[in-house]
C-alpha positions as CSV (number, residue, x, y, z in Angstrom):
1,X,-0.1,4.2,-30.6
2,X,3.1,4.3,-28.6
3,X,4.7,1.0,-28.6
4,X,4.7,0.4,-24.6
5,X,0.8,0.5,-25.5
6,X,1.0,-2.2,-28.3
7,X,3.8,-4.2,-25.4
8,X,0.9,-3.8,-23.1
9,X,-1.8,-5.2,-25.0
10,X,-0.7,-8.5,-25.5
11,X,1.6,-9.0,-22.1
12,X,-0.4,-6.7,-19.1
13,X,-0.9,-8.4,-15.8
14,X,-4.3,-9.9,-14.4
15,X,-5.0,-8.5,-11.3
16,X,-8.7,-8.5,-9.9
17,X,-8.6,-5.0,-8.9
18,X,-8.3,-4.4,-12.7
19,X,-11.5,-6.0,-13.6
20,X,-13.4,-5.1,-11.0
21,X,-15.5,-1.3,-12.0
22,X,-13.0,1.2,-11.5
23,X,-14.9,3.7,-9.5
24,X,-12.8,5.8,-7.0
25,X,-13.9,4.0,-4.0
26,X,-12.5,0.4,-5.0
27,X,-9.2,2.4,-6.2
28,X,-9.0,4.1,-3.3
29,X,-9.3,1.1,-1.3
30,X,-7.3,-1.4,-3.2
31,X,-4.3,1.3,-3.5
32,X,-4.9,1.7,0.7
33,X,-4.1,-2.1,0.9
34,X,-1.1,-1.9,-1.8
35,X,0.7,0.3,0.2
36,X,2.9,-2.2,1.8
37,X,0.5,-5.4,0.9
38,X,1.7,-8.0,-1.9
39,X,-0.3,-8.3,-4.7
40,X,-1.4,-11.8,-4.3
41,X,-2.5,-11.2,-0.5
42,X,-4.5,-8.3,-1.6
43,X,-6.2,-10.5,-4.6
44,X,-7.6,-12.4,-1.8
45,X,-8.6,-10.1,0.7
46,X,-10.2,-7.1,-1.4
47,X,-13.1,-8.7,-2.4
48,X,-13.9,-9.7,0.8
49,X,-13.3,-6.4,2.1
50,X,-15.3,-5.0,-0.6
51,X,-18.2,-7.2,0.0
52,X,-18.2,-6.2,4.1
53,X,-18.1,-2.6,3.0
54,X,-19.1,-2.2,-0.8
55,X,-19.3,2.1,-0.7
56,X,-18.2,4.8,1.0
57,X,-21.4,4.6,3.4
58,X,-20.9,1.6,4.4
59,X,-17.5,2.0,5.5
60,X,-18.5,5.2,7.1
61,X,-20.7,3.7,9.5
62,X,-18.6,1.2,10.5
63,X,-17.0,1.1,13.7
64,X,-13.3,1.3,13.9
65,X,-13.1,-2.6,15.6
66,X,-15.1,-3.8,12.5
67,X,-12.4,-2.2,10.0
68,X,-9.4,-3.2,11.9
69,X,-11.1,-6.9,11.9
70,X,-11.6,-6.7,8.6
71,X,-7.9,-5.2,7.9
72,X,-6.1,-8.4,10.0
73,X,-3.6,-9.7,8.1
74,X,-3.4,-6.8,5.9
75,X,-0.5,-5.3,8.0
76,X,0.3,-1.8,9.0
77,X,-3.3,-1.4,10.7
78,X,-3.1,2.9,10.7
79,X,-3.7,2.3,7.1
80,X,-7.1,0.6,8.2
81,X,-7.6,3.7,10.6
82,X,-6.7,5.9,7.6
83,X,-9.0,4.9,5.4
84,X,-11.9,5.0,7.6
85,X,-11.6,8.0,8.5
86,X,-11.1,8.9,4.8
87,X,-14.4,7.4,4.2
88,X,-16.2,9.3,6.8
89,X,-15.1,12.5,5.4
90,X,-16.2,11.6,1.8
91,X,-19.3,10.1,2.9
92,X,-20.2,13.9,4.0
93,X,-19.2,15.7,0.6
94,X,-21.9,15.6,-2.2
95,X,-19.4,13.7,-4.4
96,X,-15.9,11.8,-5.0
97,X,-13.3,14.5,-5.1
98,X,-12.0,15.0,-8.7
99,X,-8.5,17.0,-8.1
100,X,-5.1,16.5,-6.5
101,X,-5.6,19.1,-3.6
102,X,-9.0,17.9,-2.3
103,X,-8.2,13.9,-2.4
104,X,-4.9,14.5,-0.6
105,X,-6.8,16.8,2.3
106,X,-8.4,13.1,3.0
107,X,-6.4,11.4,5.8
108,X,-3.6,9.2,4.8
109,X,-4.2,10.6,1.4
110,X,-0.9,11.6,-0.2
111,X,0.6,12.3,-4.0
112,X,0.5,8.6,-5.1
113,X,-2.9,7.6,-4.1
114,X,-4.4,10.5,-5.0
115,X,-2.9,10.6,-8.6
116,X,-4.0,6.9,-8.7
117,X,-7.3,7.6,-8.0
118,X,-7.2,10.3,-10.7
119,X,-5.6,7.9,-13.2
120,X,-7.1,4.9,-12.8
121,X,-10.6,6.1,-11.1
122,X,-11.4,9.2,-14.2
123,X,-8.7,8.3,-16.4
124,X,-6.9,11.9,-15.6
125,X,-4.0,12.6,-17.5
126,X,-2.2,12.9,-14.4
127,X,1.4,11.2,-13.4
128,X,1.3,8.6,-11.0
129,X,4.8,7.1,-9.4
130,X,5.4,4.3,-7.8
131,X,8.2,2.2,-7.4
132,X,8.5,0.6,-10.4
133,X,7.3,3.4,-12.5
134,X,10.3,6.0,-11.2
135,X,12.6,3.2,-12.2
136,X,11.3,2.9,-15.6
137,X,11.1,6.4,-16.2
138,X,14.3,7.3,-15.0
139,X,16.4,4.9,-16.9
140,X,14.1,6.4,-20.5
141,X,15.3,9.6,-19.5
142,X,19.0,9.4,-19.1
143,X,21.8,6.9,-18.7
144,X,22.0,5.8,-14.9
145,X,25.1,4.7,-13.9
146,X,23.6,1.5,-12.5
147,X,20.6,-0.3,-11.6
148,X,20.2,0.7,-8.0
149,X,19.9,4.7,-9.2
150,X,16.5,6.9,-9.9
151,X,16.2,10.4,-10.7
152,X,14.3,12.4,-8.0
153,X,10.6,11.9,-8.3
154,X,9.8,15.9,-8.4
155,X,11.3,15.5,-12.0
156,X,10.0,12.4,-13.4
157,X,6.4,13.8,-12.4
158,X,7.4,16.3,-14.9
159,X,8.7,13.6,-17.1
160,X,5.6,11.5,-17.3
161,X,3.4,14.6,-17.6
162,X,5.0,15.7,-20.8
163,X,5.2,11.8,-22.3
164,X,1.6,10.4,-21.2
165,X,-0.2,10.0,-24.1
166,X,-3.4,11.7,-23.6
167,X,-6.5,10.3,-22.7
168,X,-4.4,7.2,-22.0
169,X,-3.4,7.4,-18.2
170,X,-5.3,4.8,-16.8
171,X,-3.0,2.2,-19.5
172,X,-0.2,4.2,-19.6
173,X,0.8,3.8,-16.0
174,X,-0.2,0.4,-15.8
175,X,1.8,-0.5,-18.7
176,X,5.0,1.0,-17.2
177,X,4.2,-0.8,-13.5
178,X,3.6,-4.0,-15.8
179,X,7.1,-3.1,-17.7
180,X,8.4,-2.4,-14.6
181,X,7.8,-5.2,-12.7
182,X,8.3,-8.2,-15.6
183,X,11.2,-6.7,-17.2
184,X,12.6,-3.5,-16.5
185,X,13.3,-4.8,-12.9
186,X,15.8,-3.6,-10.4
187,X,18.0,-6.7,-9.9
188,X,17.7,-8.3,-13.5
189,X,16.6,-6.2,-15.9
190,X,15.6,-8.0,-19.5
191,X,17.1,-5.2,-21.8
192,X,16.7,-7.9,-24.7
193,X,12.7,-8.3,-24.3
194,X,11.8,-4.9,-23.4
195,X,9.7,-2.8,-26.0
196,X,11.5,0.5,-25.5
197,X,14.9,-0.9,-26.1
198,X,15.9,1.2,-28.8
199,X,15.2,4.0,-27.0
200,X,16.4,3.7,-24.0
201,X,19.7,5.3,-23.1
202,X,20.5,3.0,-20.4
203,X,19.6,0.0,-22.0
204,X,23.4,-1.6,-21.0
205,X,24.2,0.3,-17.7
206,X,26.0,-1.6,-15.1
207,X,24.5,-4.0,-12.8
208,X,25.2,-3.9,-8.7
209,X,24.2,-6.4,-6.4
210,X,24.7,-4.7,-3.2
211,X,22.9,-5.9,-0.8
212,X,21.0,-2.9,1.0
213,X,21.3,-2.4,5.1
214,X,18.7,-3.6,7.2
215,X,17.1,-0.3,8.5
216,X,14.9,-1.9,11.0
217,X,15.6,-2.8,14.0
218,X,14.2,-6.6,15.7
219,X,12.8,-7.7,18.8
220,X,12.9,-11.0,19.9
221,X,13.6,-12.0,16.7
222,X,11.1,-9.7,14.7
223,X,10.3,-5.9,14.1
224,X,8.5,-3.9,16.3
225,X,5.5,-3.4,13.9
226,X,4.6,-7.5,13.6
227,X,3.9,-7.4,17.1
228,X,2.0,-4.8,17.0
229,X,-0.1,-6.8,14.5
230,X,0.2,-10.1,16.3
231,X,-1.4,-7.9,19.6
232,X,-4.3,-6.4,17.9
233,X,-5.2,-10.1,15.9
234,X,-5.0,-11.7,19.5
235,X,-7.4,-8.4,21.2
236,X,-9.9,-8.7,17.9
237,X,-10.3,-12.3,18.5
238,X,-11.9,-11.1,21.8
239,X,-14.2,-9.1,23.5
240,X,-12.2,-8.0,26.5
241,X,-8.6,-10.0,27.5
242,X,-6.5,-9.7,30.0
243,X,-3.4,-7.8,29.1
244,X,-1.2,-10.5,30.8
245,X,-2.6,-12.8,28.5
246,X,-2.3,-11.3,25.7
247,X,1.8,-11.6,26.5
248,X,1.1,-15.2,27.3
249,X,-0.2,-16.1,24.4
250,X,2.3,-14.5,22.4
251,X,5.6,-16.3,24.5
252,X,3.4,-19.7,24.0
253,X,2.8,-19.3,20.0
254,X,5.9,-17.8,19.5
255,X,8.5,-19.9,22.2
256,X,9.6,-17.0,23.8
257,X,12.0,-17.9,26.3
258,X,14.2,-14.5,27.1
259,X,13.7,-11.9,30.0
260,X,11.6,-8.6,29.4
261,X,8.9,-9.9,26.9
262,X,6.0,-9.3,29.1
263,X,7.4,-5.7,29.5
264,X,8.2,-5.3,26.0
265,X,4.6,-6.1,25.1
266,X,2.7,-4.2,27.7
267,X,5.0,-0.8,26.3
268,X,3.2,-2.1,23.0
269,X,-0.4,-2.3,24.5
270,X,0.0,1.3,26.0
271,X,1.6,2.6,22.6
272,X,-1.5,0.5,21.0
273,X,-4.0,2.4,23.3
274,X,-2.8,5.9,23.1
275,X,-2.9,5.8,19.2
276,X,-6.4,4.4,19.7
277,X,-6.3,1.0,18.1
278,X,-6.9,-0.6,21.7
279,X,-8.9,0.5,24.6
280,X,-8.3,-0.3,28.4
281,X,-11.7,-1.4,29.6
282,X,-12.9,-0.2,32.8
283,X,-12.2,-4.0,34.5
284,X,-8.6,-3.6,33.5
285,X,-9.4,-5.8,30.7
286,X,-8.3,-5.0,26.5
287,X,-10.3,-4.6,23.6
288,X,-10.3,-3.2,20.2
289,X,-11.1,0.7,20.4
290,X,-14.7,1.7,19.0
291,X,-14.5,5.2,19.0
């Protein structure tokens, strides 16, 4: 058995996801709300989710309010949209999609998720890459020059498909994500504890500590897509708001004091309703969308 296997054994991570029954709707779900979710949020909040809607049907038939409810707090709420959707495709196939091209024609379905599903939901020996897996594979490969570079993930694909011992995916990848994210890390990596030491050809690369550009840009102190959470959470919490409130609210949780806010929110709300997360009642009033 490959030694990361034996490392594995004895040091993986406890995550609920992991002992809950693997079947591709909880994977499916669970890797919807890891997207750009911690881990320890999403301990909490999937097994509430899966107790609202525990299958594919009963996701289905739920209205798009009720998922976005469900979703708050979850951040980036189109994933929520996403994987509705998602579910009221599969709910009208005869069963779970089994390859790479049929789970990725579901929406918000791309090459991660659906090799995760794969993996994790049929134990396919089929690569999955995320983060911490292309960092790990890339330094096994070849030297990098330091710990901020990755080889391009079109080639460590290849790279895990010709290394993945077979019949092993489902551990496999979760022994690199675990390697990944205990020891092979970006910042700090423990050469000195790590199982594929001898190995590994860049094992005493050089370490940088630059500190990346912000990318994204704030408003009124925060990015644009936290108040587009902080809108829906204050629509959900009623059946039909004023928009002006919804701005008042916001100034009086969150002091607010400078010129433009209400404008910058109500160019939210319209944004908001024309991706259909929030509909514009006939009285002028908000609410989440149903349809």
């Amino acid at each position: 058995m490959p030694r990361l296997l034996i490392w594995h054994a004895e040091n993986k991570r406890s995550f609920i996801w992991r002992g809950l029954r693997r079947s591709p709707y909880v994977v499916l779900v669970s890797e919807f709300m890891l997207q750009q979710t911690g881990t320890k949020h999403v301990e909490r909040r999937l097994p509430i989710f899966l107790k609202q809607f525990p299958n594919v049907k009963a996701l289905a038939a739920a209205s798009p309010a009720q998922v976005l409810r469900a979703w708050q707090g979850l951040g980036y709420n189109r994933r929520a949209l996403y994987l509705h959707r998602a579910a009221k495709d599969l709910a009208g196939m005869r069963s779970f999609p089994k390859t790479l091209d049929a789970l990725q024609a579901l929406p918000g379905v791309g090459q991660y998720t659906a090799s995760a599903v794969l993996a994790f939901a049929y134990n396919k020996d089929t690569p999955v890459i995320d983060v911490n897996v292309e960092r790990v594979l890339s330094r096994l490969w070849i030297k990098m020059p330091d710990n901020r570079a990755t080889l391009p993930k079109r080639e460590l694909y290849d790279f895990d498909a010709a290394i993945l011992p077979k019949g092993h995916s489902s551990e496999w990848h979760e022994a690199l994500m675990d390697l990944g994210s205990t020891i092979c890390t970006r910042n700090a990596p423990k050469c000195d504890e790590c199982p594929l030491r001898r190995s590994c050809p860049s094992a005493s690369m050089e370490t940088s500590r630059v500190k990346q550009p912000r990318t994204e840009g704030l408003y009124f102190g925060q990015p644009r897509r936290i108040w587009r959470g902080r809108i829906l959470r204050i629509v959900s919490n009623s059946e039909s708001i004023p928009s002006r409130s919804v701005s008042d609210q916001l100034r009086k949780s969150f002091k607010i004091r400078g010129r433009g806010f209400a404008s910058f929110v109500n160019d939210l709300v319209e944004l908001l309703i024309s991706e259909r997360f929030i509909a514009r009642n006939a009285d002028g009033n908000l609410s989440l969308a149903n349809e």
